[in-house]
PDB file with SEQRES, HELIX, SHEET and CRYST1 records, atoms N, CA, C and O in Angstrom:
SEQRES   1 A   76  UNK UNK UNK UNK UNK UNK UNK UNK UNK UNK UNK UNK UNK          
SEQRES   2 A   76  UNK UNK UNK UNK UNK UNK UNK UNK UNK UNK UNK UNK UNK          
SEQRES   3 A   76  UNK UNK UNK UNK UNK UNK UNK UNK UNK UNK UNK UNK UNK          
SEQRES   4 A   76  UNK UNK UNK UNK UNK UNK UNK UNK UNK UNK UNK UNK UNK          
SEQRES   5 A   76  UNK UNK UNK UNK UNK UNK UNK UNK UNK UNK UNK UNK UNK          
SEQRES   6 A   76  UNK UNK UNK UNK UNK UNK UNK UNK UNK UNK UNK                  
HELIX    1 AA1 UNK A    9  UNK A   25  1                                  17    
HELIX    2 AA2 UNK A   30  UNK A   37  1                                   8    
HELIX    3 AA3 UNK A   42  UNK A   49  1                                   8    
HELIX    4 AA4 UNK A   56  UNK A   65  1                                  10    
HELIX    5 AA5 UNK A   70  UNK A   73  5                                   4    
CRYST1    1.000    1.000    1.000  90.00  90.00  90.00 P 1           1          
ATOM      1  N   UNK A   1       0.832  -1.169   0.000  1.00  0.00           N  
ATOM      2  CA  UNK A   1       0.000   0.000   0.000  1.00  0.00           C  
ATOM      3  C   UNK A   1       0.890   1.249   0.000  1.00  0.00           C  
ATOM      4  O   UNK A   1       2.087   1.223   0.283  1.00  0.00           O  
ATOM      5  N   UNK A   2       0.282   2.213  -0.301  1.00  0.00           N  
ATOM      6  CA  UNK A   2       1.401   3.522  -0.826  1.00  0.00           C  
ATOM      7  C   UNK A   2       1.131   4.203   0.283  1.00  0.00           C  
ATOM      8  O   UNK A   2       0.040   4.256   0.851  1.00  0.00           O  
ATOM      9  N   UNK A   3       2.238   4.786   0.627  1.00  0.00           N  
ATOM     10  CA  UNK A   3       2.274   5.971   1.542  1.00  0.00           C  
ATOM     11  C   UNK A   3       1.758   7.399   1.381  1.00  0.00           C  
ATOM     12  O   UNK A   3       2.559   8.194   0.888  1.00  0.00           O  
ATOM     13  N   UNK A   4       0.231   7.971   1.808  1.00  0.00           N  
ATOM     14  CA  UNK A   4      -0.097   9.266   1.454  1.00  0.00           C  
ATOM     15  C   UNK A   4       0.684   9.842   1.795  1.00  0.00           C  
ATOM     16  O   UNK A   4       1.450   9.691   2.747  1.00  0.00           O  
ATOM     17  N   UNK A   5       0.542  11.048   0.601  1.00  0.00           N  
ATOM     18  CA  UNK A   5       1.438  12.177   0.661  1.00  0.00           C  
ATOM     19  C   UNK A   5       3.069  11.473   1.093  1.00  0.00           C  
ATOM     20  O   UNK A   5       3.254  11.209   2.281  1.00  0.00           O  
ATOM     21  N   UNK A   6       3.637  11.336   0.583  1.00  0.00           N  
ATOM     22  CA  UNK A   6       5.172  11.353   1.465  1.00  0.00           C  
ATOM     23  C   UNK A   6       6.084  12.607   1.416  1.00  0.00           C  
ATOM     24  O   UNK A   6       5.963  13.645   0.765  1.00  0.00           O  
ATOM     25  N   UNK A   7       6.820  12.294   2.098  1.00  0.00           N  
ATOM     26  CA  UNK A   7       7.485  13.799   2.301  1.00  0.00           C  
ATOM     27  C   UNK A   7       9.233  13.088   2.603  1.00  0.00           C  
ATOM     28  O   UNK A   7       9.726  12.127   3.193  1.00  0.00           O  
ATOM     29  N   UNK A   8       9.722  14.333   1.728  1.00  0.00           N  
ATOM     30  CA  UNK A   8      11.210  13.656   1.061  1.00  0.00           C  
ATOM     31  C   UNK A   8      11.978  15.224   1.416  1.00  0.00           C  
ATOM     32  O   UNK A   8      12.221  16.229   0.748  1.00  0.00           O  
ATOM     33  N   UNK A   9      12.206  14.788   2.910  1.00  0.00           N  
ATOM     34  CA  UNK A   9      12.951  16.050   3.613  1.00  0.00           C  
ATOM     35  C   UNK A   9      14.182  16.524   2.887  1.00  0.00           C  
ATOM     36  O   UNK A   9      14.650  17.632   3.147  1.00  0.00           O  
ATOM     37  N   UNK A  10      14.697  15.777   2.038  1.00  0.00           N  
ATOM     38  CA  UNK A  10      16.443  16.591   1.490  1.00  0.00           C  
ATOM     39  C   UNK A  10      15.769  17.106   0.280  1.00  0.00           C  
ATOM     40  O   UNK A  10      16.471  17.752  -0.498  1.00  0.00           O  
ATOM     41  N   UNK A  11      14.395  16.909  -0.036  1.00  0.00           N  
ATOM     42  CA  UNK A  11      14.299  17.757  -1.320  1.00  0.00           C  
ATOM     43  C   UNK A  11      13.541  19.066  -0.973  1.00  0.00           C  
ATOM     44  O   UNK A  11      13.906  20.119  -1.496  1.00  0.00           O  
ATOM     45  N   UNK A  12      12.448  19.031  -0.066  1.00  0.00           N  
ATOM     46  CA  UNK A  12      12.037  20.284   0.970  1.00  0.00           C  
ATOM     47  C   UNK A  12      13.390  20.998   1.170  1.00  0.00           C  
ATOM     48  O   UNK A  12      13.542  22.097   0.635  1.00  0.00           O  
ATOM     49  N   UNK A  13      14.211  20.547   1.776  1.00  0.00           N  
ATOM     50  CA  UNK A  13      15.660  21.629   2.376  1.00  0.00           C  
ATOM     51  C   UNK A  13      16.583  21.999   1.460  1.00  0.00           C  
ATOM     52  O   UNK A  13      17.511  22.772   1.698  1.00  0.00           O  
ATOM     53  N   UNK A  14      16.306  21.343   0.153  1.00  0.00           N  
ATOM     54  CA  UNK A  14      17.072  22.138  -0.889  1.00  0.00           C  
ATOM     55  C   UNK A  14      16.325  22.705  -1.276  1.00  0.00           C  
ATOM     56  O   UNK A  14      16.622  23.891  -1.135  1.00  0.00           O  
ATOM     57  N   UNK A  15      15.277  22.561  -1.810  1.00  0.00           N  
ATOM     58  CA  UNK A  15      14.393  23.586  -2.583  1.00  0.00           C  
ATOM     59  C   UNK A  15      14.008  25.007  -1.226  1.00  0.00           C  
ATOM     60  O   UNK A  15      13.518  26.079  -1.583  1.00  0.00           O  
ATOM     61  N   UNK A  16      14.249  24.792  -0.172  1.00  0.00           N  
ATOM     62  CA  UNK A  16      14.661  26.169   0.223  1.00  0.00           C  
ATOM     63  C   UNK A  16      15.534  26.942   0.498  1.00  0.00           C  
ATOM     64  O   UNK A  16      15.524  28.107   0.897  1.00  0.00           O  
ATOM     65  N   UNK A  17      16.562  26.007   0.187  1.00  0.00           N  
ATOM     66  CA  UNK A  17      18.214  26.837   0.156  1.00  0.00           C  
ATOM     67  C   UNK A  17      18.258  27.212  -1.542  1.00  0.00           C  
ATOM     68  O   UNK A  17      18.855  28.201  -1.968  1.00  0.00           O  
ATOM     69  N   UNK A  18      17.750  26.547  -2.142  1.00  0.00           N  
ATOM     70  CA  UNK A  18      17.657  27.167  -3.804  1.00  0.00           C  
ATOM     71  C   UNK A  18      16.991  28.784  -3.577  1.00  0.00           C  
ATOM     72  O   UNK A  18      17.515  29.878  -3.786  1.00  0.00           O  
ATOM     73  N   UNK A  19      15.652  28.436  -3.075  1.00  0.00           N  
ATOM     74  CA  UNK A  19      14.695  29.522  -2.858  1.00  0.00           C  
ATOM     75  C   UNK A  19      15.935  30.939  -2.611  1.00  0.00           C  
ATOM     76  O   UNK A  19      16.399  31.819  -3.336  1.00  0.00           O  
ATOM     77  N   UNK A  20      16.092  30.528  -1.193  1.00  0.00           N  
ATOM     78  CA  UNK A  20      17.497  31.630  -0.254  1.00  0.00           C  
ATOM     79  C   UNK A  20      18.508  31.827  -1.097  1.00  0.00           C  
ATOM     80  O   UNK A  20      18.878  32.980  -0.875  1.00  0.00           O  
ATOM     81  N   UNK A  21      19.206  31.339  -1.984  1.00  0.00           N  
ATOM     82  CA  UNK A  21      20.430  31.134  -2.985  1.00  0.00           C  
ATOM     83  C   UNK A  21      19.921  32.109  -3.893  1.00  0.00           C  
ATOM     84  O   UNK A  21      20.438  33.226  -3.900  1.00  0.00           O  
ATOM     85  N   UNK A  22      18.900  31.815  -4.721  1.00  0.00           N  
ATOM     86  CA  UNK A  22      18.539  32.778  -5.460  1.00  0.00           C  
ATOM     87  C   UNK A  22      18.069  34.200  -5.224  1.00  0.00           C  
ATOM     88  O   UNK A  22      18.213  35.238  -5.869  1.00  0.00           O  
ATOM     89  N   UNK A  23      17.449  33.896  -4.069  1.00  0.00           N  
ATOM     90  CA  UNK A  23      17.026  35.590  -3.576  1.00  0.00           C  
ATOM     91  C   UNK A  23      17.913  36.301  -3.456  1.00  0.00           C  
ATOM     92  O   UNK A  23      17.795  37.434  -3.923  1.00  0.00           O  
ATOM     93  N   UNK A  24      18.855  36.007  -2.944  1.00  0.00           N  
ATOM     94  CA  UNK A  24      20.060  36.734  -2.123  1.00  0.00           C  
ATOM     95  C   UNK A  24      21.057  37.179  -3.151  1.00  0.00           C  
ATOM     96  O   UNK A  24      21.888  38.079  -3.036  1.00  0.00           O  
ATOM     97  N   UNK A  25      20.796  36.270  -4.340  1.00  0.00           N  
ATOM     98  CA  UNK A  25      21.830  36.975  -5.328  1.00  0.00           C  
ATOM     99  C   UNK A  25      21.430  37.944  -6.272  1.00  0.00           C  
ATOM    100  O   UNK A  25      22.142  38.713  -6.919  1.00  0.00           O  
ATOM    101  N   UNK A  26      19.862  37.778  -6.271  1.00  0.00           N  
ATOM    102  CA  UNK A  26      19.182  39.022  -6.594  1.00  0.00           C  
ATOM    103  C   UNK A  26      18.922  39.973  -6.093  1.00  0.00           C  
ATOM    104  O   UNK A  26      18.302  40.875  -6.656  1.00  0.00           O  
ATOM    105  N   UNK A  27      19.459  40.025  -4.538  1.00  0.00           N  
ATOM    106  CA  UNK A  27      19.669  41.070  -3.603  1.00  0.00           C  
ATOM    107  C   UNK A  27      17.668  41.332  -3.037  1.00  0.00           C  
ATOM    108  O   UNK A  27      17.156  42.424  -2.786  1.00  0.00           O  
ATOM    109  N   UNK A  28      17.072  40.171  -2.997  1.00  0.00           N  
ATOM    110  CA  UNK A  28      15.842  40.604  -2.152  1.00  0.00           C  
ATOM    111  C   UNK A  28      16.157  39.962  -1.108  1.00  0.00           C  
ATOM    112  O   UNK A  28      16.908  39.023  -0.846  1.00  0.00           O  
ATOM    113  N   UNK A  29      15.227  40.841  -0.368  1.00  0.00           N  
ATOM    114  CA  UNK A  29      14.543  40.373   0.935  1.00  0.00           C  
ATOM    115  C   UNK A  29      13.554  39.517   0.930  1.00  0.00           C  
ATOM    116  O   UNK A  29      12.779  39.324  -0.006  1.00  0.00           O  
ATOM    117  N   UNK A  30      13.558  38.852   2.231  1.00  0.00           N  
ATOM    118  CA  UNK A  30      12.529  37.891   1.667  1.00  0.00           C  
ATOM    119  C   UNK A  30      10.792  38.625   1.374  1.00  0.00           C  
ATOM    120  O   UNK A  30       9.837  38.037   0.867  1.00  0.00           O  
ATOM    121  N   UNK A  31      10.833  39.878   1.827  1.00  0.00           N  
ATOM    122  CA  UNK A  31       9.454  40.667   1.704  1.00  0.00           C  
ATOM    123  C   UNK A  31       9.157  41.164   0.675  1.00  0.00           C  
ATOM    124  O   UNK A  31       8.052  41.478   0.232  1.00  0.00           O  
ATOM    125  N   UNK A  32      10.382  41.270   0.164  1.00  0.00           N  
ATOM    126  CA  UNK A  32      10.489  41.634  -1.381  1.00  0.00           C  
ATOM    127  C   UNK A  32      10.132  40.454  -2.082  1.00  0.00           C  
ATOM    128  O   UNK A  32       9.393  40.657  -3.046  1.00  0.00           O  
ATOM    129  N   UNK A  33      10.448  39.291  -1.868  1.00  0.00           N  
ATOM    130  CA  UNK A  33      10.195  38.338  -2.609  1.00  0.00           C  
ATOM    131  C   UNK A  33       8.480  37.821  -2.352  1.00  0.00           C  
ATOM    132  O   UNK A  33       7.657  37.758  -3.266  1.00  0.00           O  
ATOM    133  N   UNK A  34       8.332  37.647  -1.599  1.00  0.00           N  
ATOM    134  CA  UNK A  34       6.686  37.709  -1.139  1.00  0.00           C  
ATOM    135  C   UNK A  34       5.742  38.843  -1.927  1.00  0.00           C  
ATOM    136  O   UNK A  34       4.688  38.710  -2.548  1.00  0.00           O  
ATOM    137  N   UNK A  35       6.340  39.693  -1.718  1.00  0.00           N  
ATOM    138  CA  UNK A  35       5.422  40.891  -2.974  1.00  0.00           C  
ATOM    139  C   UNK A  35       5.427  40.231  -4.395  1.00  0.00           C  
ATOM    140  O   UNK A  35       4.376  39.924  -4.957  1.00  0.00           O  
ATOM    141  N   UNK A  36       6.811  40.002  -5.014  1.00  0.00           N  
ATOM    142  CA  UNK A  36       6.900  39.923  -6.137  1.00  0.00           C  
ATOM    143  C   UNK A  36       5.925  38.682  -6.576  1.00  0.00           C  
ATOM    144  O   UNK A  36       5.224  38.826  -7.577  1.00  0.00           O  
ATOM    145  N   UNK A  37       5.878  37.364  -5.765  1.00  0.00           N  
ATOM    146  CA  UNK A  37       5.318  36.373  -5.612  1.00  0.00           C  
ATOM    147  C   UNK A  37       3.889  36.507  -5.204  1.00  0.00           C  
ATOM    148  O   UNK A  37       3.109  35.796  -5.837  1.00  0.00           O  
ATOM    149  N   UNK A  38       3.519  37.070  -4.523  1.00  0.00           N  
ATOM    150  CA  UNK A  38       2.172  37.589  -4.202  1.00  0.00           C  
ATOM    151  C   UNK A  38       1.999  36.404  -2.628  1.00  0.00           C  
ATOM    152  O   UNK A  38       0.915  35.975  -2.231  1.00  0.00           O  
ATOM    153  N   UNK A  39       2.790  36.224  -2.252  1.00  0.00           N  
ATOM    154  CA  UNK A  39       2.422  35.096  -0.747  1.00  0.00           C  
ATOM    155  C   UNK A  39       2.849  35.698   0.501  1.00  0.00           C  
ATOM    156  O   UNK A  39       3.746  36.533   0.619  1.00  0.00           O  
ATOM    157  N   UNK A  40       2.130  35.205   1.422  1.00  0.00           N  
ATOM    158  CA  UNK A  40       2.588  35.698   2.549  1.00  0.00           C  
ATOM    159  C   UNK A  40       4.098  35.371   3.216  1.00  0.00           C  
ATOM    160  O   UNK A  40       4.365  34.183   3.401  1.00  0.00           O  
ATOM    161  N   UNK A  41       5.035  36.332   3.560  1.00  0.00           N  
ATOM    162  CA  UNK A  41       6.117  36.408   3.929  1.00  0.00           C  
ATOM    163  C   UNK A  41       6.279  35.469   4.874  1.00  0.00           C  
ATOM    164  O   UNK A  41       7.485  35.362   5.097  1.00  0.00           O  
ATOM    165  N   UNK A  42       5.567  34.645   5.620  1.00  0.00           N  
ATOM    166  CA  UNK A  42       5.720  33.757   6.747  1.00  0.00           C  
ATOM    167  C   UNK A  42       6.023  32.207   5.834  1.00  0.00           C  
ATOM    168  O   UNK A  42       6.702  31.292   6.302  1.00  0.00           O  
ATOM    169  N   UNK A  43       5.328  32.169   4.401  1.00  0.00           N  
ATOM    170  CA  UNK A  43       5.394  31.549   3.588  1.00  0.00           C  
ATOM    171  C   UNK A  43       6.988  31.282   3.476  1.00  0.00           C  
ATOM    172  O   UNK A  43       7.616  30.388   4.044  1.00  0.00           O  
ATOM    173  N   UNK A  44       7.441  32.191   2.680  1.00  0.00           N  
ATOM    174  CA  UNK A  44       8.921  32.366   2.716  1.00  0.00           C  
ATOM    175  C   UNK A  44       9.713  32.303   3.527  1.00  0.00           C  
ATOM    176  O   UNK A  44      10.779  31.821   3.145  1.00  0.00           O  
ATOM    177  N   UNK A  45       9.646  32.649   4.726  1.00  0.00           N  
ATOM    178  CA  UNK A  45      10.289  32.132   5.762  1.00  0.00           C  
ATOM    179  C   UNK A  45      10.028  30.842   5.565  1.00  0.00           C  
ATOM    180  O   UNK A  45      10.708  30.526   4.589  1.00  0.00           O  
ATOM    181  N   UNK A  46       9.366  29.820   5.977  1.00  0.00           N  
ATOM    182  CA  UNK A  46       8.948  28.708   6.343  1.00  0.00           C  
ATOM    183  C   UNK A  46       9.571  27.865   4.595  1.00  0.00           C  
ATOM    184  O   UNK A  46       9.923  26.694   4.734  1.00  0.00           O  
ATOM    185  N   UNK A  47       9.657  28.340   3.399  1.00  0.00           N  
ATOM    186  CA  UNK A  47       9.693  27.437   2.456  1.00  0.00           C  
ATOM    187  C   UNK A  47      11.217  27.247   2.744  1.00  0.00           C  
ATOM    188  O   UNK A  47      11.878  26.212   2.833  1.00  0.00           O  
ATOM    189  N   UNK A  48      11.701  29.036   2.904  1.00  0.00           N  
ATOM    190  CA  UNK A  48      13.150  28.403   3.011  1.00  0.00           C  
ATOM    191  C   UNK A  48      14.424  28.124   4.217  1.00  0.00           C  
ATOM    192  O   UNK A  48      15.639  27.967   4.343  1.00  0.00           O  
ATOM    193  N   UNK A  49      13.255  28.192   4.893  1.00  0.00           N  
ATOM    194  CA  UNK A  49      13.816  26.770   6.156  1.00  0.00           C  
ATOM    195  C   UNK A  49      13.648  25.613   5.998  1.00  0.00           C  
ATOM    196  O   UNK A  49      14.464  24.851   6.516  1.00  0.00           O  
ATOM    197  N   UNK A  50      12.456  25.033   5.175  1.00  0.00           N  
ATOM    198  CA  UNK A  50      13.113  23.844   4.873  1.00  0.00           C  
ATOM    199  C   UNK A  50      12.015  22.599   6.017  1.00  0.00           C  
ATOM    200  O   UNK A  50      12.214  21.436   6.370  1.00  0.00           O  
ATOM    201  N   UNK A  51      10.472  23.933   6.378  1.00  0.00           N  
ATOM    202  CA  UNK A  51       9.325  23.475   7.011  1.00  0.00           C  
ATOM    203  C   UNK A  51       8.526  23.102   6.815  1.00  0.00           C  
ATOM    204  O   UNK A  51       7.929  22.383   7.616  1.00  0.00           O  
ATOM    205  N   UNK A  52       7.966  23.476   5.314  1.00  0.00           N  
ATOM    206  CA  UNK A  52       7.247  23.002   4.580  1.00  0.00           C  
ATOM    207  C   UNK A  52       7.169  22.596   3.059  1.00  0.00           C  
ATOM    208  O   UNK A  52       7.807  23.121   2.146  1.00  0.00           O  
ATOM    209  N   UNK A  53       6.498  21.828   2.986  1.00  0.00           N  
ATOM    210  CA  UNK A  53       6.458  21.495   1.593  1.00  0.00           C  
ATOM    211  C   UNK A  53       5.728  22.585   0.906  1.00  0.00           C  
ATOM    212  O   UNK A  53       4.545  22.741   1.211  1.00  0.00           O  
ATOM    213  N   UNK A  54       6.330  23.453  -0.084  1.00  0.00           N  
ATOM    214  CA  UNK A  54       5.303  24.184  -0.731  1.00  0.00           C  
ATOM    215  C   UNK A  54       4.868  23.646  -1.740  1.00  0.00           C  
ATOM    216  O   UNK A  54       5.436  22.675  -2.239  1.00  0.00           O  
ATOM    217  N   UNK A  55       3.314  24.395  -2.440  1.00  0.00           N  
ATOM    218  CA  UNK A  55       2.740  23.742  -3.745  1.00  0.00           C  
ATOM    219  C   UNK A  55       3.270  24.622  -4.819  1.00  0.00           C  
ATOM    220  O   UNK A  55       3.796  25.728  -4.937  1.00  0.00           O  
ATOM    221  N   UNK A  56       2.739  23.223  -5.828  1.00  0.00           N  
ATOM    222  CA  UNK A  56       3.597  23.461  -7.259  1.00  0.00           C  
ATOM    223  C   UNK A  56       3.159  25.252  -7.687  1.00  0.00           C  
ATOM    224  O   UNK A  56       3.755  26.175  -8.243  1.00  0.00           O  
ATOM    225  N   UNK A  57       2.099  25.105  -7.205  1.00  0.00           N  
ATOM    226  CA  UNK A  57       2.051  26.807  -7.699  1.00  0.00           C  
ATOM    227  C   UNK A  57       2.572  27.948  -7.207  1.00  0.00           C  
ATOM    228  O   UNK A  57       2.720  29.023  -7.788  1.00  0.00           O  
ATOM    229  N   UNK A  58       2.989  27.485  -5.499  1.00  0.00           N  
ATOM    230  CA  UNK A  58       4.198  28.300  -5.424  1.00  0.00           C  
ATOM    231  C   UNK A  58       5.288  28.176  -5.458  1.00  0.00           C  
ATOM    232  O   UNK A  58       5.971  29.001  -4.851  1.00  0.00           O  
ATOM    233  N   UNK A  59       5.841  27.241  -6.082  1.00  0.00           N  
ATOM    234  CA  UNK A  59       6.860  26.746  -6.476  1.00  0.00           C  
ATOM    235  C   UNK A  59       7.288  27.500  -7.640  1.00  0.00           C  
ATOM    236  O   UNK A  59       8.446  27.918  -7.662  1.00  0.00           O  
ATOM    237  N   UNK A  60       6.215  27.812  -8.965  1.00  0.00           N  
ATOM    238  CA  UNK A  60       6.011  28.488  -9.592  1.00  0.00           C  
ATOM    239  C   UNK A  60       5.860  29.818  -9.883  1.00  0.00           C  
ATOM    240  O   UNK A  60       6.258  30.303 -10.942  1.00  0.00           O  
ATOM    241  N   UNK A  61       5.379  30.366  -9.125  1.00  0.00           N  
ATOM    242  CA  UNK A  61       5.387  31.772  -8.534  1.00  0.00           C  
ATOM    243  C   UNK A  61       7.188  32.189  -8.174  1.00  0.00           C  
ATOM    244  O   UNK A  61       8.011  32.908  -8.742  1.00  0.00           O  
ATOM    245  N   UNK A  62       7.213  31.528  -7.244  1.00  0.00           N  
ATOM    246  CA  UNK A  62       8.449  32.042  -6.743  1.00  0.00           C  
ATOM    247  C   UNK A  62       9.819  31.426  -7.899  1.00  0.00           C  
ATOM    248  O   UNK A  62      10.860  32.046  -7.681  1.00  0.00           O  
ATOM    249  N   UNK A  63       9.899  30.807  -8.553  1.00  0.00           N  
ATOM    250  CA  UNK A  63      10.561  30.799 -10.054  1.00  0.00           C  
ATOM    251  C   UNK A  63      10.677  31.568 -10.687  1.00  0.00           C  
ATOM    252  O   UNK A  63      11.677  32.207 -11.012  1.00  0.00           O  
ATOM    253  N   UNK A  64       9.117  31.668 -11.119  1.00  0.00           N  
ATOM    254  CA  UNK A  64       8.711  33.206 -12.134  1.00  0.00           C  
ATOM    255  C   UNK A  64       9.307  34.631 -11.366  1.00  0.00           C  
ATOM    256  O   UNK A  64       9.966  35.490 -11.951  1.00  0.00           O  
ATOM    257  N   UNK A  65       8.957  34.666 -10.077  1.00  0.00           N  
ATOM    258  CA  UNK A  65       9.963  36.341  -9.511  1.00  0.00           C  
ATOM    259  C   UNK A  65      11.211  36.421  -9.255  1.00  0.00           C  
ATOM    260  O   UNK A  65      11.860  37.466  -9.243  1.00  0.00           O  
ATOM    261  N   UNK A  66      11.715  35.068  -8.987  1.00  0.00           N  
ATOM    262  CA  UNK A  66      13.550  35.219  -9.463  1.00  0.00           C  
ATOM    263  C   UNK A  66      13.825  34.826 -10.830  1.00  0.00           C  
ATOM    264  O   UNK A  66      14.835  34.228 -11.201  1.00  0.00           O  
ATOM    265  N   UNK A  67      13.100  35.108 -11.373  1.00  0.00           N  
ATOM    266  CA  UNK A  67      13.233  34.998 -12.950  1.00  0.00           C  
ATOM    267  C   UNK A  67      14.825  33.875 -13.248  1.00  0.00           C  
ATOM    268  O   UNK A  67      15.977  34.028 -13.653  1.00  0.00           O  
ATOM    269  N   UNK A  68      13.962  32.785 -12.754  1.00  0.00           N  
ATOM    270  CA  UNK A  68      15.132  31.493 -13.246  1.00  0.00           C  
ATOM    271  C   UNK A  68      14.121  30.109 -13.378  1.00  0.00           C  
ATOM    272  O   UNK A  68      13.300  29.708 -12.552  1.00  0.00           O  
ATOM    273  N   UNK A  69      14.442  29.582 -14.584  1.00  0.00           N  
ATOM    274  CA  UNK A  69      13.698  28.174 -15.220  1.00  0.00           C  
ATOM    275  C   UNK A  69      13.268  27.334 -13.502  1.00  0.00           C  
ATOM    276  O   UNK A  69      14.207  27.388 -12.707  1.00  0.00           O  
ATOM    277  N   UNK A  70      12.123  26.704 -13.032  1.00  0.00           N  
ATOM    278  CA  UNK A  70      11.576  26.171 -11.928  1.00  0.00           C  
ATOM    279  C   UNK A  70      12.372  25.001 -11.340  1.00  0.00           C  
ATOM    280  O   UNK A  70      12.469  24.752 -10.138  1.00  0.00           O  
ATOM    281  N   UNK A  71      13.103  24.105 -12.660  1.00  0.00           N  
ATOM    282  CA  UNK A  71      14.086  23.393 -12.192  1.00  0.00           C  
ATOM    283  C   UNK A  71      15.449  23.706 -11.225  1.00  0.00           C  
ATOM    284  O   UNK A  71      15.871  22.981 -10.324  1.00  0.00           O  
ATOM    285  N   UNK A  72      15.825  24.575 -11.532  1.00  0.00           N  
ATOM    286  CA  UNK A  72      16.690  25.181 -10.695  1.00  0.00           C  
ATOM    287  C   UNK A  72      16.767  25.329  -9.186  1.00  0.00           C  
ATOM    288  O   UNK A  72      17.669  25.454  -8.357  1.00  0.00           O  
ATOM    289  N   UNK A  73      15.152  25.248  -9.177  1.00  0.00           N  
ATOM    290  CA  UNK A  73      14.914  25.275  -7.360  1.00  0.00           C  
ATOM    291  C   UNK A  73      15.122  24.454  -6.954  1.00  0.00           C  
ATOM    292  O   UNK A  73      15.516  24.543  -5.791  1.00  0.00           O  
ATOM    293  N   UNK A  74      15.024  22.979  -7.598  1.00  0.00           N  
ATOM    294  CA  UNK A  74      15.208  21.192  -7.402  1.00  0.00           C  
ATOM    295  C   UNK A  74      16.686  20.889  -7.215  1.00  0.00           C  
ATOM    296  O   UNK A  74      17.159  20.076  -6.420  1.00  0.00           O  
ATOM    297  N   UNK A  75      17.329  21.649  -8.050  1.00  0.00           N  
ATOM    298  CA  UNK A  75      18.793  21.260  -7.517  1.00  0.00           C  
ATOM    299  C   UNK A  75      18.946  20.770  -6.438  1.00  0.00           C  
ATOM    300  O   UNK A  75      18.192  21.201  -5.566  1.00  0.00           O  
ATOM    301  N   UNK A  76      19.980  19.666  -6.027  1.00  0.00           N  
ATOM    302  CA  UNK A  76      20.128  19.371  -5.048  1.00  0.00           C  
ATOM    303  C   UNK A  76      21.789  18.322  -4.811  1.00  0.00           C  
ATOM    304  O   UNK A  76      22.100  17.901  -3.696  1.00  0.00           O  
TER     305      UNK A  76                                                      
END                                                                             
């Protein structure tokens, strides 16, 4: 039987050090990045600590405002 939902902690904690990696070299804040993205800043905190799993659409979002291809966040 399959495991609902699973959750694959080294890919959560990279995809928020990608998140942090990229912001930072674009010189935002993370409030800045929440505007640009349209989510709440607690969001951002929390994606890129590495607390939650975010959804594909903000996964997407926040791609599209550091203007870099979505794969990039997956690095790992």
């Amino acid at each position: 039987m399959a495991i609902k939902n699973p959750r694959d902690e080294k890919v959560i904690t990279d995809f928020g050090a990608n998140v942090r990696k990229y912001r930072t070299e674009r010189g935002h804040t993370m409030m800045q990045l929440a505007v640009l993205c349209d989510v709440e800043y607690g969001a951002i905190s929390t994606i890129e600590r590495g607390v939650v799993n975010c959804s594909i659409s903000t996964a997407y979002r926040i791609a599209k405002a550091l203007e870099i291809p979505i794969e990039k966040l997956f690095e790992g």
